[in-house]
C-alpha positions in Angstrom: -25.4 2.0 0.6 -26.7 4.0 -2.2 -30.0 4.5 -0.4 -28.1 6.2 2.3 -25.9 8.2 0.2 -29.0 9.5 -1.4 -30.8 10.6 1.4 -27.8 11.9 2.8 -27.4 14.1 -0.3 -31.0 15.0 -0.2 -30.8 16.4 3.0 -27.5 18.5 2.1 -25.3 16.2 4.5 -23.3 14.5 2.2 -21.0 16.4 -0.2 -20.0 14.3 -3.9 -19.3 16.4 -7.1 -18.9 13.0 -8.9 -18.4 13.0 -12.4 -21.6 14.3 -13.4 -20.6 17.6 -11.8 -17.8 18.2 -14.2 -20.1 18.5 -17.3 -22.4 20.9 -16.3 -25.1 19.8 -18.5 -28.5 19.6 -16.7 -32.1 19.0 -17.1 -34.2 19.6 -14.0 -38.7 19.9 -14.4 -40.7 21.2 -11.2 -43.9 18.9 -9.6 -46.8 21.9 -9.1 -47.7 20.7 -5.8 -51.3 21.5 -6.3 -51.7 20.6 -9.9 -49.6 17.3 -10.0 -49.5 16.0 -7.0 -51.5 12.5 -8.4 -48.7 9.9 -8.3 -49.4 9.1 -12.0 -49.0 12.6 -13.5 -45.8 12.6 -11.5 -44.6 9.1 -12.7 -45.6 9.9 -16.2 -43.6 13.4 -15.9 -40.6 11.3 -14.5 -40.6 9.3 -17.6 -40.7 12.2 -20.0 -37.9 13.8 -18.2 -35.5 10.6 -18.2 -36.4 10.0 -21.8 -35.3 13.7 -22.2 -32.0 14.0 -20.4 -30.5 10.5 -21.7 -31.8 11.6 -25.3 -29.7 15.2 -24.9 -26.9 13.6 -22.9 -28.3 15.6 -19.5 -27.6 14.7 -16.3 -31.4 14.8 -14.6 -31.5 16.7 -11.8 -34.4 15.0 -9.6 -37.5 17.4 -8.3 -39.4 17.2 -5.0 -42.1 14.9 -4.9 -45.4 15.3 -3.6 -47.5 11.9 -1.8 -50.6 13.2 -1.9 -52.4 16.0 -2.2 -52.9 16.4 1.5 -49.5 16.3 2.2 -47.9 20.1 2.5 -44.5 18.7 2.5 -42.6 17.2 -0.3 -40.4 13.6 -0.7 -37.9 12.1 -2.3 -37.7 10.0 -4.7 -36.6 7.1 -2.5 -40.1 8.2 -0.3 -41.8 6.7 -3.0 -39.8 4.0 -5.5 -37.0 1.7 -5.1 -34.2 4.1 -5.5 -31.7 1.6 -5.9 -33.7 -0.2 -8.9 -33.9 3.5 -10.2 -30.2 4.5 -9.1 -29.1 1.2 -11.3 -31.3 1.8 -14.3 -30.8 5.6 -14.6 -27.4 6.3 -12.9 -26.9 9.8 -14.6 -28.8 11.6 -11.9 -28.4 14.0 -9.4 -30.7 14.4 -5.8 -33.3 17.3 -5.9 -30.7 19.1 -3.0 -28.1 19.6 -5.9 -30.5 21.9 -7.7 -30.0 24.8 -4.6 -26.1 24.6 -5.9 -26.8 25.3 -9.9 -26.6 28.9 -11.4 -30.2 30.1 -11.9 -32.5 28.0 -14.8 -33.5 29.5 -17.8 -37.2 28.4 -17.7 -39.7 27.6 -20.4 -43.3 26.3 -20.5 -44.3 23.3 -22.4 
């Protein structure tokens, strides 16, 4: 059920403030298609970006994923892990769609 809800909210079908939509504290990262596309780089910038958001009480705002390198079009999450292993470990997330919602970021380079 969750796998559904997800990729229903990924594909702007499925409408659920839930709670995390009430704080308004977010933490979202981009996926450079060309320059991270390598599964590792984005697992390893997945990681970072959890540790981040649960260490400043965030709610993580998924990005886009990329396959491959070859592919021109992005996935989800669920396209490429167990997103209910993922949904039970980190539930304080929010699907890549909910980003096109949020007032513009303020963006900074690392």
């Amino acid at each position: 059920l969750q796998l559904c809800r997800y990729q229903l909210k990924e594909r702007r079908l499925w409408h659920d403030p839930g709670p995390s939509d009430e704080k308004g504290r977010w933490l979202g990262y981009e996926a450079n298609s060309s320059v991270d596309s390598a599964l590792y780089r984005q697992r390893g910038a997945l990681r970072s970006a959890l540790l981040l958001a649960r260490s400043l009480r965030r709610t993580l705002v998924l990005p886009r994923f990329w396959a491959s390198e070859r592919h021109s079009r992005p996935t989800t999450l669920a396209g490429l892990y167990d997103y209910a292993a993922f949904a039970a470990a980190f539930p304080d997330h929010r699907e890549a769609a909910f980003a096109r919602r949020l007032p513009p970021p303020r963006r900074f380079h690392i």
